[in-house]
C-alpha positions in Angstrom: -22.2 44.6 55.7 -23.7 46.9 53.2 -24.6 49.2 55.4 -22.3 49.4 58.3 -24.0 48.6 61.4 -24.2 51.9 63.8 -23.9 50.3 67.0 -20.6 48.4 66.2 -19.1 52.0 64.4 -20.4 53.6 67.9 -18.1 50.9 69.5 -15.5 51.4 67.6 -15.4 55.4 68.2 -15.4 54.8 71.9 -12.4 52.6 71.4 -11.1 55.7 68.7 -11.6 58.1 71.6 -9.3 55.9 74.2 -11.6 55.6 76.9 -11.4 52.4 77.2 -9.1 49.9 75.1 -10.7 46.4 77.0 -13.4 45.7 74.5 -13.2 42.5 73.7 -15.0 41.6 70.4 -15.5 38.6 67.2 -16.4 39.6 63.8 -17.1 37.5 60.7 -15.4 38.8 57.9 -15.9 37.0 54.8 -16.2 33.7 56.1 -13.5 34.2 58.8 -13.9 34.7 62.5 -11.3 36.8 64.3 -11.8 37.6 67.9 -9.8 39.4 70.4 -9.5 43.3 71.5 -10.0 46.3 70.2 -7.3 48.8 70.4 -7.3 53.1 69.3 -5.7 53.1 65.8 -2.9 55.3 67.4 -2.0 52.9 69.5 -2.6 50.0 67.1 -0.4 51.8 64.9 2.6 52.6 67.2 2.3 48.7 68.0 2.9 47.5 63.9 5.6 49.9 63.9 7.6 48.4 67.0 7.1 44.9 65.5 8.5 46.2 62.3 11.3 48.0 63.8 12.6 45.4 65.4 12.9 43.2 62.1 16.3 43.6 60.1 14.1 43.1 57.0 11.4 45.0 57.9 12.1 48.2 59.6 12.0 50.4 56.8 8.6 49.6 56.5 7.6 50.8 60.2 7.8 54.7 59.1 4.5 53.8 57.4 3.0 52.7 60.0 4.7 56.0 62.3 2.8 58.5 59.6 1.5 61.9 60.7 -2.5 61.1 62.9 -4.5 58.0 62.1 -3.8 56.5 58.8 -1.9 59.6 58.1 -5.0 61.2 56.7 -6.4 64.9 57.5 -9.7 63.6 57.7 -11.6 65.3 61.1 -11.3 63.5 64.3 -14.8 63.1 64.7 -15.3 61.3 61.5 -16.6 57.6 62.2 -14.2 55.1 62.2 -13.7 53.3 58.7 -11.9 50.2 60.7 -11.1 48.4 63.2 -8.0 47.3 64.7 -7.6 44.2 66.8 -4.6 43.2 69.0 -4.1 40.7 70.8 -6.3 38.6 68.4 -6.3 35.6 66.8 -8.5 34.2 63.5 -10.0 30.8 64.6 -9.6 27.9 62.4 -11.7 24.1 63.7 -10.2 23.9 67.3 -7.3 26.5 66.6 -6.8 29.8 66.8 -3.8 31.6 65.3 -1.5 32.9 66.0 -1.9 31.6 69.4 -0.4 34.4 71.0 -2.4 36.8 69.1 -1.7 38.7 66.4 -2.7 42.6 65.3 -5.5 43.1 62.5 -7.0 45.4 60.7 -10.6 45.3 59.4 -13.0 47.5 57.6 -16.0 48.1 59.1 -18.0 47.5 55.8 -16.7 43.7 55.4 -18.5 42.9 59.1 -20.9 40.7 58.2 -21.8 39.7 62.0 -20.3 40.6 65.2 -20.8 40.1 69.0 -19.0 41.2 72.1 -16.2 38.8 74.1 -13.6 37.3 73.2 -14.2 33.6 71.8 -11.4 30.9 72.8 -11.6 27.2 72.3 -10.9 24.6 75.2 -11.3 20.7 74.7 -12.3 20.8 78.4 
């Protein structure tokens, strides 16, 4: 989007403010749909850095993701969120979504080009 949508940003801060981390949304960013939950970047953050942790290759990389408040930047808390961050999701591809047991994302707001709420899933049901 070219100009970030306000309602999705007002989403997001809701998520940013932990109220509630059970919003379940799919974007379309450039071409690609990716659906799943929306998580606080804290949170989202602490996550990556688990994951990474627990990799002999790629724990040094997890004190990134462990850096001082959200991003690591000093910017004020009730700045609008610049992204969002997914767990639990999954970019969907024909009849597939991967990774199929979901997978953590991070998206700038600006590259939404379309959005709804839920979470979209496939069945051949």
């Amino acid at each position: 989007m070219s100009t970030p949508d306000d309602l999705l940003i007002d989403l997001a801060a809701m998520v940013e403010s932990e109220r509630t981390n059970q919003m379940s949304l799919t974007v379309v960013v450039h071409g690609a749909v990716i659906t799943g939950r929306l998580a606080p970047e804290r949170v989202w953050r602490q996550r990556v850095a688990e994951v990474l942790q627990d990799s002999d290759q790629l724990a040094p990389f997890a004190e990134v993701f462990r850096g001082s408040g959200p991003a690591g930047r000093t910017e004020p808390a009730t700045a609008a969120p610049s992204h969002l961050h997914f767990h639990v999701a999954r970019i969907l591809q024909g009849t597939l979504g991967i990774p199929e047991t979901g997978g953590m994302y991070r998206i700038a707001v600006k590259d939404v080009s379309a959005w709804t709420v839920g979470d979209f899933s496939y069945s051949d049901r």
